[in-house]
Backbone as CSV, one residue per row, in Angstrom:
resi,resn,N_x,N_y,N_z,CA_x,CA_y,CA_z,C_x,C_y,C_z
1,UNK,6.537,-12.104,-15.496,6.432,-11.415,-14.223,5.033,-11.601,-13.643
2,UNK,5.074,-12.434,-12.515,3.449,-12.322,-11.797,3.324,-11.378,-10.545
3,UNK,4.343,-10.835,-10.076,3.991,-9.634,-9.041,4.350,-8.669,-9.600
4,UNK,3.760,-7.383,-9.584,3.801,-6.188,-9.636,3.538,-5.273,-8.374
5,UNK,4.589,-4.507,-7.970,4.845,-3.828,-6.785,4.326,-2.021,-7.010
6,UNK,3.210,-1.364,-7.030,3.174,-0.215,-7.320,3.690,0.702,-5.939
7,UNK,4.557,1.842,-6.539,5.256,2.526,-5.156,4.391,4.428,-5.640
8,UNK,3.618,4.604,-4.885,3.435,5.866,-5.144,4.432,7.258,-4.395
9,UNK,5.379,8.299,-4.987,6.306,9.281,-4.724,5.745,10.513,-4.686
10,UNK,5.760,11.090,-3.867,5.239,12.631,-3.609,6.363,13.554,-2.853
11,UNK,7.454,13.759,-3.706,8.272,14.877,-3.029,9.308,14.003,-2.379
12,UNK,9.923,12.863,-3.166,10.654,11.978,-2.246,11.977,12.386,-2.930
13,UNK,12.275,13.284,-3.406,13.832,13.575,-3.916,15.159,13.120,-2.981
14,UNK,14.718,13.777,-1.747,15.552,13.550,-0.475,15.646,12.783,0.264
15,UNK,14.446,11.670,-0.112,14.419,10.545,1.309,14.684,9.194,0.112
16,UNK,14.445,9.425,-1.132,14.115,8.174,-1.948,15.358,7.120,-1.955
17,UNK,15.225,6.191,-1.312,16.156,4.792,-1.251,16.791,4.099,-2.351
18,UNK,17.179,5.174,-3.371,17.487,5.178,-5.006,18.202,3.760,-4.827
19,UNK,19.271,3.356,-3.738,20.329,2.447,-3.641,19.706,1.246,-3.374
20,UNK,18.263,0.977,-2.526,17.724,-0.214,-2.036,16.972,-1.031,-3.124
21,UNK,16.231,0.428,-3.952,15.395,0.037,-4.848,16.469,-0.968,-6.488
22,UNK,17.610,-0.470,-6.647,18.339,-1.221,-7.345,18.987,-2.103,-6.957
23,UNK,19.510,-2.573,-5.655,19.969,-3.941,-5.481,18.586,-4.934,-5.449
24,UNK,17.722,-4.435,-5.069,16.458,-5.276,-5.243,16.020,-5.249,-6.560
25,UNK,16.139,-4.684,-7.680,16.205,-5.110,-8.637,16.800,-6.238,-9.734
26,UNK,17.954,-5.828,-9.547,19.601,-6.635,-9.143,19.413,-8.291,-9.170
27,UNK,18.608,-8.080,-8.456,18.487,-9.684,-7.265,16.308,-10.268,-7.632
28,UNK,15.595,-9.380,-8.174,14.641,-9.958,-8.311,14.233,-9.313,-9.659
29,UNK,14.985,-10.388,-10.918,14.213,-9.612,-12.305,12.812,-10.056,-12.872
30,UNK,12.407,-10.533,-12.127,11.091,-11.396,-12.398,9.886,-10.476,-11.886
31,UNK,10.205,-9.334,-11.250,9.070,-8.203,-10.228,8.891,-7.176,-10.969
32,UNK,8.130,-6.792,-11.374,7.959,-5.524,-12.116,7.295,-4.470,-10.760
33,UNK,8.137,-3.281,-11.260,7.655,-1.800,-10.269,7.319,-1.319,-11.307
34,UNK,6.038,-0.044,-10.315,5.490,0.922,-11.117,5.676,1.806,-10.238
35,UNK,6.291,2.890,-10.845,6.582,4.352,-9.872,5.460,5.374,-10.226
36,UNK,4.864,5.806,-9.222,3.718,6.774,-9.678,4.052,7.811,-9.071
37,UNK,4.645,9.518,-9.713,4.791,10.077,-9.448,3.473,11.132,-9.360
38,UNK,3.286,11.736,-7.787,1.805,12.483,-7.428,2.106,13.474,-7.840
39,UNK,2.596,14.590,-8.733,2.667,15.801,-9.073,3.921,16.583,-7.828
40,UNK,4.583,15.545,-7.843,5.564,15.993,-7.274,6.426,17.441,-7.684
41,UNK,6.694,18.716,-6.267,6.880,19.791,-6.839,8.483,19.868,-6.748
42,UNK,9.216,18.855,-6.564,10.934,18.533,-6.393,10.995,17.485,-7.793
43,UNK,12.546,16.729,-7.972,13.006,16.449,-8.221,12.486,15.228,-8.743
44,UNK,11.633,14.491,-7.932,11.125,13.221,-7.825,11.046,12.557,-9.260
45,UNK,10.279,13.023,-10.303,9.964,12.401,-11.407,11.217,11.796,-11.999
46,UNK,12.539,12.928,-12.104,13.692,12.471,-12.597,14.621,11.937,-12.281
47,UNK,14.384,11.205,-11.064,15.161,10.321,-10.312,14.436,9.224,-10.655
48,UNK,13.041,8.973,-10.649,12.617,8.016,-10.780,12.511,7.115,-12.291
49,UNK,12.227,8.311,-13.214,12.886,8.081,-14.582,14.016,7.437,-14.658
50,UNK,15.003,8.196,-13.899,15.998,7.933,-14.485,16.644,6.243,-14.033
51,UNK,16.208,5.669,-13.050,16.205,4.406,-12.598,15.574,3.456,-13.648
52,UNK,13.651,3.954,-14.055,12.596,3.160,-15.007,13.683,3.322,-16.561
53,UNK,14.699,4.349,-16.655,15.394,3.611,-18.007,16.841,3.082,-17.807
54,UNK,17.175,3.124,-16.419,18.072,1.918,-16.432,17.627,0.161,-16.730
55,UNK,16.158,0.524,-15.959,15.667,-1.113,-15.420,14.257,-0.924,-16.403
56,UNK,14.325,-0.791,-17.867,13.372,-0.490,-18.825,12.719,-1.386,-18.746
57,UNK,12.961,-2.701,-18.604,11.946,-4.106,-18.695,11.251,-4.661,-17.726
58,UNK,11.938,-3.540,-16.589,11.294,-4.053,-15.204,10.593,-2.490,-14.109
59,UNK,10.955,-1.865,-14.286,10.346,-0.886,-14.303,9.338,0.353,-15.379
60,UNK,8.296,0.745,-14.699,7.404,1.659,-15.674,7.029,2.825,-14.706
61,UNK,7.018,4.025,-15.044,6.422,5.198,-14.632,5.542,5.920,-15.097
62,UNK,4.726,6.153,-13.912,3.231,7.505,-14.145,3.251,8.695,-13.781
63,UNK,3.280,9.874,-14.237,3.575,10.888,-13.915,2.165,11.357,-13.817
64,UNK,1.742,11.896,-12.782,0.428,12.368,-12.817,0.822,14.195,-12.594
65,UNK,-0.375,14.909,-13.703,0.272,16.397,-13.552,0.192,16.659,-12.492
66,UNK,-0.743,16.653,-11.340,-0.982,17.547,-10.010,-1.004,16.445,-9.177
67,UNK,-0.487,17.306,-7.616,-1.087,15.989,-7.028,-2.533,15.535,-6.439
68,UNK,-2.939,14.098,-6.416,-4.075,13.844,-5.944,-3.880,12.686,-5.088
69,UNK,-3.151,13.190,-4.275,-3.379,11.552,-3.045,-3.015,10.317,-3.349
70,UNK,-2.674,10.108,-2.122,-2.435,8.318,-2.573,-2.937,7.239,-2.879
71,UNK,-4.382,7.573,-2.333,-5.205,6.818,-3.203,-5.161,6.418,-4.635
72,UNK,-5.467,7.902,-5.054,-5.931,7.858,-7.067,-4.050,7.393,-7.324
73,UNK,-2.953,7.673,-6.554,-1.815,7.314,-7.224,-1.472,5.918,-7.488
74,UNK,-2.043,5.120,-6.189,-2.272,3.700,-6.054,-2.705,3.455,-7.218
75,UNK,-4.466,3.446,-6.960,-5.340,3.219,-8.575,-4.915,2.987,-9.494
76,UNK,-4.123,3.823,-9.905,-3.751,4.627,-11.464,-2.350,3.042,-11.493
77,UNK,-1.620,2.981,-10.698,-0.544,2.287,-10.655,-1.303,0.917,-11.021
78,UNK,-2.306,0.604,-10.263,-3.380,-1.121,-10.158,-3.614,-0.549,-11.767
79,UNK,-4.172,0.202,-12.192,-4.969,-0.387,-13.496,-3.965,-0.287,-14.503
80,UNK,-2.669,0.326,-14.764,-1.869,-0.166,-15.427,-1.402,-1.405,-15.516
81,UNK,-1.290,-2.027,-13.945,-0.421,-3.294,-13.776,-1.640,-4.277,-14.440
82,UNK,-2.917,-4.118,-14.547,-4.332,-4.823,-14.575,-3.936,-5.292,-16.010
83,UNK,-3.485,-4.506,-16.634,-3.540,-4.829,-18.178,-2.622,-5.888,-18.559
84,UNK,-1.588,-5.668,-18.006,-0.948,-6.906,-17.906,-1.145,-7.990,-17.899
85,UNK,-1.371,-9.436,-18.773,-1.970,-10.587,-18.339,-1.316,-11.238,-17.269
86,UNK,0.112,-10.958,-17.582,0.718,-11.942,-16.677,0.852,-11.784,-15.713
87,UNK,0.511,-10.737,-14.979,0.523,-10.052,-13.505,-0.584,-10.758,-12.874
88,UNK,-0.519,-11.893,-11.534,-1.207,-12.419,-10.834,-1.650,-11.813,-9.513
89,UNK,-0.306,-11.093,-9.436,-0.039,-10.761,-7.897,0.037,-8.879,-7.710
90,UNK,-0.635,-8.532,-7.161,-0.676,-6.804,-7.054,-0.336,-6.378,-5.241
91,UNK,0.547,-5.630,-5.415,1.075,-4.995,-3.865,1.226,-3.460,-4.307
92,UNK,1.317,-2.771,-3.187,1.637,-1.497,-3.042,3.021,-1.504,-1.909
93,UNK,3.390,-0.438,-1.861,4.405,0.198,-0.690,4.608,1.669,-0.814
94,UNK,4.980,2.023,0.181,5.642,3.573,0.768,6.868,3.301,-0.184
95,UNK,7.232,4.445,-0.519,8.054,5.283,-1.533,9.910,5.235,-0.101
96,UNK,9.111,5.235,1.007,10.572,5.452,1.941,10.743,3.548,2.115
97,UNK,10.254,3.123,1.749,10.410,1.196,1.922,10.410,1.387,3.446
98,UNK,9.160,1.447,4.450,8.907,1.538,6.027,9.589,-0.086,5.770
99,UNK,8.226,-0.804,4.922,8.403,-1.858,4.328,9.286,-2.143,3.232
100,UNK,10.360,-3.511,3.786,11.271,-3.223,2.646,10.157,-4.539,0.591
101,UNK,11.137,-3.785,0.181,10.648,-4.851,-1.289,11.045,-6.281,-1.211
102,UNK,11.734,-6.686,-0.212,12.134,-8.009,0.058,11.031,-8.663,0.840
103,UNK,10.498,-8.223,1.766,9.112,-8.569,2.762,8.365,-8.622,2.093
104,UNK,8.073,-7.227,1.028,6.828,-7.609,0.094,6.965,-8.885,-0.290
105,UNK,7.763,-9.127,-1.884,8.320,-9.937,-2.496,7.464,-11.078,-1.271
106,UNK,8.364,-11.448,0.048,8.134,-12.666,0.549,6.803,-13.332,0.314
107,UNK,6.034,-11.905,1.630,4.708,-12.130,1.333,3.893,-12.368,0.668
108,UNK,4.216,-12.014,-0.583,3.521,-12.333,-1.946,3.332,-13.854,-1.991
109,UNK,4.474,-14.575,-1.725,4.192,-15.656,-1.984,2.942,-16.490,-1.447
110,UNK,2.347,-16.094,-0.394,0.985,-16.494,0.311,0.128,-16.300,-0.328
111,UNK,-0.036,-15.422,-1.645,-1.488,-15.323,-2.348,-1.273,-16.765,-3.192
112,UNK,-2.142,-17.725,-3.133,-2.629,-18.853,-4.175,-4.506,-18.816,-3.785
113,UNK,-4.912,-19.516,-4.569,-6.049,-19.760,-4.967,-6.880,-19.668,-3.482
114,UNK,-6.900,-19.741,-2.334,-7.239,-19.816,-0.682,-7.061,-18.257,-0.316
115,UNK,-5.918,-17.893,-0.401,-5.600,-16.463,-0.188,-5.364,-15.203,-1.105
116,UNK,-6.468,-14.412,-0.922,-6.467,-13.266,-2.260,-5.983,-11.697,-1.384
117,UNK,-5.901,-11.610,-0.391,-5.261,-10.762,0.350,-4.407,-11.102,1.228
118,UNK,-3.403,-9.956,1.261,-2.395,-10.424,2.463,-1.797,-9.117,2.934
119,UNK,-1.456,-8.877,3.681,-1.266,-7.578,4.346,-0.682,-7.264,5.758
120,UNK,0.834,-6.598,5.525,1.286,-6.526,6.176,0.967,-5.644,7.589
121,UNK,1.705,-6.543,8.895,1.039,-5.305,10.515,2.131,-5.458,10.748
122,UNK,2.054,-3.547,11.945,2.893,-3.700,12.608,3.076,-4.103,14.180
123,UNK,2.826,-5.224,14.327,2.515,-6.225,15.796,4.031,-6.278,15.941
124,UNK,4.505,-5.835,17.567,5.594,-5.924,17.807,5.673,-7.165,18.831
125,UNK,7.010,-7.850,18.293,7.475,-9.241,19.016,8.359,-9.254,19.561
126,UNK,9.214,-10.244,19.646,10.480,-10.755,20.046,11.321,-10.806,19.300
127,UNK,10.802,-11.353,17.868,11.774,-11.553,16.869,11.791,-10.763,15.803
128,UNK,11.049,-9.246,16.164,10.843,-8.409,14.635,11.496,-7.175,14.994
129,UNK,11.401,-6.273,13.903,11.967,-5.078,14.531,10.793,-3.919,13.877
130,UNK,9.765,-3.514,14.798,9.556,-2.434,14.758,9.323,-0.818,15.324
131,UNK,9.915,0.071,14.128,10.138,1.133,14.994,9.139,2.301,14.638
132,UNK,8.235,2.695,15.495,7.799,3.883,15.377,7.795,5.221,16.823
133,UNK,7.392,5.864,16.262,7.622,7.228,16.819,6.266,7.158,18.279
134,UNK,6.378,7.209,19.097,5.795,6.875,20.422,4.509,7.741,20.035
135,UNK,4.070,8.844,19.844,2.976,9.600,19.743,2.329,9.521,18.028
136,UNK,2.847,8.630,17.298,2.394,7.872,15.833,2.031,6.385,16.470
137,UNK,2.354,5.762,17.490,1.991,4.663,17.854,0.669,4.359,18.888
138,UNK,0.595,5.471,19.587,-0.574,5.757,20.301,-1.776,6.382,19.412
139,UNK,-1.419,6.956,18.689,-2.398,7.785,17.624,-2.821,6.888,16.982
140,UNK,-2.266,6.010,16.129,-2.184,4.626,15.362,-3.253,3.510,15.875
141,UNK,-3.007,3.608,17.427,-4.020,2.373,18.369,-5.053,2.924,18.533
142,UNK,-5.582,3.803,18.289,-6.547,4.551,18.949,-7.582,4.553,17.347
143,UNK,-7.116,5.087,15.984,-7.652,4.846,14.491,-7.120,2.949,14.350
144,UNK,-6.821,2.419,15.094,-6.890,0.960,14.527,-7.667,0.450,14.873
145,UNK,-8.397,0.608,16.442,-9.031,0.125,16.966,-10.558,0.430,16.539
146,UNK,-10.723,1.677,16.226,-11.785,2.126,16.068,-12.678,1.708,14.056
147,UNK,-11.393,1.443,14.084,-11.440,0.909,11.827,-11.871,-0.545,12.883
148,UNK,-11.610,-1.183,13.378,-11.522,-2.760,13.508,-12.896,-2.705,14.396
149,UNK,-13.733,-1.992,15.125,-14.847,-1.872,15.010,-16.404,-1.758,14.005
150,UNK,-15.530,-0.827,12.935,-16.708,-0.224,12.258,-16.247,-1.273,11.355
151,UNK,-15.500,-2.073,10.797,-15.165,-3.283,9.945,-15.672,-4.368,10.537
152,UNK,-15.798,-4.672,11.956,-16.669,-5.515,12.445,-15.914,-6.655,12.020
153,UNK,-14.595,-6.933,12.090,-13.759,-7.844,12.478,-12.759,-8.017,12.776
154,UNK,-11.794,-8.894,12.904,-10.968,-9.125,14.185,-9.417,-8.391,13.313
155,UNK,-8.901,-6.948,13.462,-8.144,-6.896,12.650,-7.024,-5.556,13.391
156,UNK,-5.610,-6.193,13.435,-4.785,-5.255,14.448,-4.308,-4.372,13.357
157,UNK,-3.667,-4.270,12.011,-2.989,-2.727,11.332,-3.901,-3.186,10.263
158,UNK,-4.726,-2.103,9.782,-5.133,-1.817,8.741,-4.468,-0.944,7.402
159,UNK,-3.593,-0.043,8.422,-3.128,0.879,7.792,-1.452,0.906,7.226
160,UNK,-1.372,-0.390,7.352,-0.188,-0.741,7.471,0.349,-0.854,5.455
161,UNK,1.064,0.703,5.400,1.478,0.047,3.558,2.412,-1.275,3.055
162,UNK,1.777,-1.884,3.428,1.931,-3.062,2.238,1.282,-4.279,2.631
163,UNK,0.698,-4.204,1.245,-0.533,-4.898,1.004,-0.654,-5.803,-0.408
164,UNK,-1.243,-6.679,-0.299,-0.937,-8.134,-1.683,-2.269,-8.609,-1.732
165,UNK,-2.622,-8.309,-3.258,-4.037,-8.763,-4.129,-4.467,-9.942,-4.656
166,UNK,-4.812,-10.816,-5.140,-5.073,-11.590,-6.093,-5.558,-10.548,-7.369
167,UNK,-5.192,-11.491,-8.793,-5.814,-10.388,-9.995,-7.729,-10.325,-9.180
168,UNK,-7.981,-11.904,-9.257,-9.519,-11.919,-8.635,-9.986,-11.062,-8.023
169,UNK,-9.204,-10.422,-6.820,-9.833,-9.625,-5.882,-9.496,-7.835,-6.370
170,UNK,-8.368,-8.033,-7.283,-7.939,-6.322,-7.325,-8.934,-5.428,-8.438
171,UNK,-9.501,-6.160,-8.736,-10.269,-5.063,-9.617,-11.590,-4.668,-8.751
172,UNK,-11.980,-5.411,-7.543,-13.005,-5.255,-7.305,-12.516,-4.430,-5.968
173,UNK,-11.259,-3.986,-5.510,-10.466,-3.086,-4.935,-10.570,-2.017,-4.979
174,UNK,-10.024,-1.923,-6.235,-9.788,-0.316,-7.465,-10.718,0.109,-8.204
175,UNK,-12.075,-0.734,-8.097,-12.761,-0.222,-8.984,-13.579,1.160,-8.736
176,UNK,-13.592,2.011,-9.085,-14.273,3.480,-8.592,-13.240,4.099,-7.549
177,UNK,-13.571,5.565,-7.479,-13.099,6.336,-7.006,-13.386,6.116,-5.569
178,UNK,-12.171,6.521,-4.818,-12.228,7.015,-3.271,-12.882,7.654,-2.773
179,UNK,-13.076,7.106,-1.398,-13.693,8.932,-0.846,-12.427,9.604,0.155
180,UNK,-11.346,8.771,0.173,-10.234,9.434,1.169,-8.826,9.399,0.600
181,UNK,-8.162,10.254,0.629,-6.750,10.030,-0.311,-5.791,9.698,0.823
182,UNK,-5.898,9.328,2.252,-4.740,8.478,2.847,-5.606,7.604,3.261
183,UNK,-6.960,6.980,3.850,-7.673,6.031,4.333,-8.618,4.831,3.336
184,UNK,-7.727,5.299,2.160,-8.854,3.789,1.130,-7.993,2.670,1.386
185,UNK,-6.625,2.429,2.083,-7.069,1.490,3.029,-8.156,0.419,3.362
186,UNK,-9.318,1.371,4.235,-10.077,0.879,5.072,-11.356,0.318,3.898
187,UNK,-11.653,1.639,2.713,-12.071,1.255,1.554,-12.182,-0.131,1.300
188,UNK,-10.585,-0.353,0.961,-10.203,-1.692,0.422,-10.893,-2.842,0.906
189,UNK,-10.893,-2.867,2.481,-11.304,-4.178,3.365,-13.205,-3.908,3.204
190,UNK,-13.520,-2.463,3.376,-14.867,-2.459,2.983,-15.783,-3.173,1.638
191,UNK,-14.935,-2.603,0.514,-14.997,-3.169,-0.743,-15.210,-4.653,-0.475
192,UNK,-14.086,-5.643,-0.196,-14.275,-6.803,-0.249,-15.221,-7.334,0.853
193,UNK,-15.181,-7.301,1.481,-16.358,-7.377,2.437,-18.225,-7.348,1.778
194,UNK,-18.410,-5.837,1.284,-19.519,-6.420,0.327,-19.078,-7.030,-0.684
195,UNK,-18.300,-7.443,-1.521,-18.548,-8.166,-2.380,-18.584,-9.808,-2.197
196,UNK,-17.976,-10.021,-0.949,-17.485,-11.501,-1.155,-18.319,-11.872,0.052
197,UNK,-18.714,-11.234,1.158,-19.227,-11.293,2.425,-18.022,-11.304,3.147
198,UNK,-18.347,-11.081,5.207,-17.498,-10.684,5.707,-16.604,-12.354,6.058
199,UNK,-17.348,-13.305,5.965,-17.099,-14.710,6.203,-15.622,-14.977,5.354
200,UNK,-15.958,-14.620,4.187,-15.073,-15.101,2.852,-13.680,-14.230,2.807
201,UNK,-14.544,-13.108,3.149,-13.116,-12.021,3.350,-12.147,-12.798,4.197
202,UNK,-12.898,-12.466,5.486,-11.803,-13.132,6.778,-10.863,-14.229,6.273
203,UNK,-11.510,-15.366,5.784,-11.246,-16.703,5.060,-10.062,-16.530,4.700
204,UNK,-10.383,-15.937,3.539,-9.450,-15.391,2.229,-8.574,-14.438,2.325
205,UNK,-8.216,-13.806,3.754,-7.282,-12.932,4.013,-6.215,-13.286,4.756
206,UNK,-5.195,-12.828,5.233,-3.893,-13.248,6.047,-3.502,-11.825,6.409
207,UNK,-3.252,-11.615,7.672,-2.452,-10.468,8.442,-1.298,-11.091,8.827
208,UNK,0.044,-10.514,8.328,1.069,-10.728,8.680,1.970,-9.871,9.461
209,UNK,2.878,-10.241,10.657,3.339,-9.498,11.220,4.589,-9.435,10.286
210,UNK,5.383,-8.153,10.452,6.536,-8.048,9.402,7.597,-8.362,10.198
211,UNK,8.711,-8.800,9.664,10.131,-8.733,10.216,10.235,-7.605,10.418
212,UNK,10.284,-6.497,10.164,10.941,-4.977,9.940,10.146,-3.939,9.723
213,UNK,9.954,-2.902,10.225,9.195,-1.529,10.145,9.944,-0.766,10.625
214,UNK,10.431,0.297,10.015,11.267,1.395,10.529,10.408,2.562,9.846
215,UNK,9.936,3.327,11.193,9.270,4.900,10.912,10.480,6.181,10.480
216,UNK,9.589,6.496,9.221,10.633,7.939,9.331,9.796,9.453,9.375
217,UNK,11.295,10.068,9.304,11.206,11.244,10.211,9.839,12.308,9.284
218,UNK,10.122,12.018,7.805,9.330,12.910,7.189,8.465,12.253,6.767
219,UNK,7.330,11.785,7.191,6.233,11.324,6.827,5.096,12.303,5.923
220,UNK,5.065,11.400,4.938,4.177,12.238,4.061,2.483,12.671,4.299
221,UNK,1.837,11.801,5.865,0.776,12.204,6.203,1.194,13.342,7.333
222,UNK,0.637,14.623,6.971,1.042,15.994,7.952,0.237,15.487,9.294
223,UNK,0.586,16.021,10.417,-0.242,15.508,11.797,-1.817,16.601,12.013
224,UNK,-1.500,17.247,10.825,-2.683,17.957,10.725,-4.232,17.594,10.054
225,UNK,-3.457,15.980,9.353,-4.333,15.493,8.754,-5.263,14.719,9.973
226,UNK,-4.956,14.393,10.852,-5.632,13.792,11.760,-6.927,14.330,12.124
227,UNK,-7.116,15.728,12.288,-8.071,16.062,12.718,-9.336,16.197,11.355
228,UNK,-8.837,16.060,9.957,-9.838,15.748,9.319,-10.189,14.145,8.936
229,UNK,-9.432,13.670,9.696,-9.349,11.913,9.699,-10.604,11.402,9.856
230,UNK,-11.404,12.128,11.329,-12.112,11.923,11.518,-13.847,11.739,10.983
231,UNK,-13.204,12.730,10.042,-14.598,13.350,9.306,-14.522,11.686,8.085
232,UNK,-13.053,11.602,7.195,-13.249,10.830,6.208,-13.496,9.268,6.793
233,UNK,-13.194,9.332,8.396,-13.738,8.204,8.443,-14.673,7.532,8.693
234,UNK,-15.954,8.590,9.363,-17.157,9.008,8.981,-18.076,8.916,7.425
235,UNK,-17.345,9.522,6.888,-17.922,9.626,5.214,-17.738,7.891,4.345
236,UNK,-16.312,7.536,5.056,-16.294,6.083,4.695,-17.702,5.492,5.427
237,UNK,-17.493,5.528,6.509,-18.539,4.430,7.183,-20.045,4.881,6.310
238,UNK,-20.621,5.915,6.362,-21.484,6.301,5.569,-21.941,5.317,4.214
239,UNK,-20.872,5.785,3.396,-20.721,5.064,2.009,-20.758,3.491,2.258
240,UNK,-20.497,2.639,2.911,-19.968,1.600,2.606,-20.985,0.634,3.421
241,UNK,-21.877,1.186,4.407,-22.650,0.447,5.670,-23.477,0.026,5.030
242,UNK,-24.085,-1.119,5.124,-25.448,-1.574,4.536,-26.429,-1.611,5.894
């Protein structure tokens, strides 16, 4: 197995795509998932169990006691998959598949030795389908634009979950703690940026528009988080500016 797909779950009893996640299993035994459950206060862990011992060789689960964001759930998911030798390829996704595991999967295939990031946007076309919620899409342009400033390069969704590593580049990703549990994201592109310079980054990265994005109704970022958005994205820029 050289991709590993980590999906972090927080309270997804009711929305979880139990049916998508096994025909995509079904059909790709070569992908290993890692389900990271955030201290979910429903059902979540034992649904997700109960899938990781149908699909024992291809699925693994983290139960973390409390929750702590999606960040540290991510993390925790990367440094398991890290140990792995044979794991080349590291992605994340939303727990509701906005992004399905088939797009990932695709995308993956673009990381070789030239490309160590790849990362899915949601740029709407002619030939794609994406759907979001009109006042998440204006809100969205307004924190994209302003990340693609203080990143100081040319970049339309940052925030877009799903996202593809090289082993090369993922440790220097994950390494240390966050300062934001929905915006390390922006972390991420910061991180590589000092390490590799902003030249190499750009280089070495690919923004892809997706076939498919479908917004749902229960989104696990509250709209209340917005107004402390501001502050962590502040505290990022802080941390990370040379």
């Amino acid at each position: 197995m050289s991709l590993c797909i980590i999906v972090p779950c927080y309270n997804e009893a009711k929305r979880f795509p139990l049916a998508r996640f096994e025909q995509f299993k079904s059909s790709h035994e070569n992908v290993h998932l890692i389900l990271v459950d955030d201290g979910s206060k429903d059902n979540t862990l034992d649904l997700i169990t109960t899938l990781a011992t149908k699909y024992s060789e291809q699925i693994s689960v983290i139960a973390l006691p409390k929750n702590k964001g999606k960040a540290t759930a991510v993390q925790e998911g990367m440094w398991m998959a890290y140990e792995n030798k044979s794991i080349t390829k590291f992605a994340y996704l939303d727990a509701d598949l906005s992004t399905s595991l088939e797009e990932c999967f695709s995308l993956s295939n673009l990381i070789n030795s030239n490309s160590h990031f790849v990362f899915g946007s949601r740029v709407l076309k002619e030939d794609n389908t994406i759907e979001r919620k009109w006042y998440r899409y204006i809100i969205g342009r307004v924190i994209a634009n302003l990340i693609a400033q203080m990143l100081g390069i040319r970049v339309y969704d940052t925030q877009c979950g799903c996202k593809i590593i090289s082993r090369d580049w993922v440790k220097v990703g994950f390494d240390g703690p966050f300062s934001s549990r929905w915006l390390f994201d922006v972390e991420l592109f910061y991180r590589f940026i000092n390490a590799f310079g902003k030249e190499q980054m750009v280089s070495s990265s690919e923004e892809i528009p997706l076939k498919q994005w479908i917004d749902t109704d229960d989104s696990r970022v509250k709209f209340s988080y917005f107004i402390k958005l501001w502050s962590d994205l502040w505290l990022i820029r802080q941390r990370y500016k040379k």
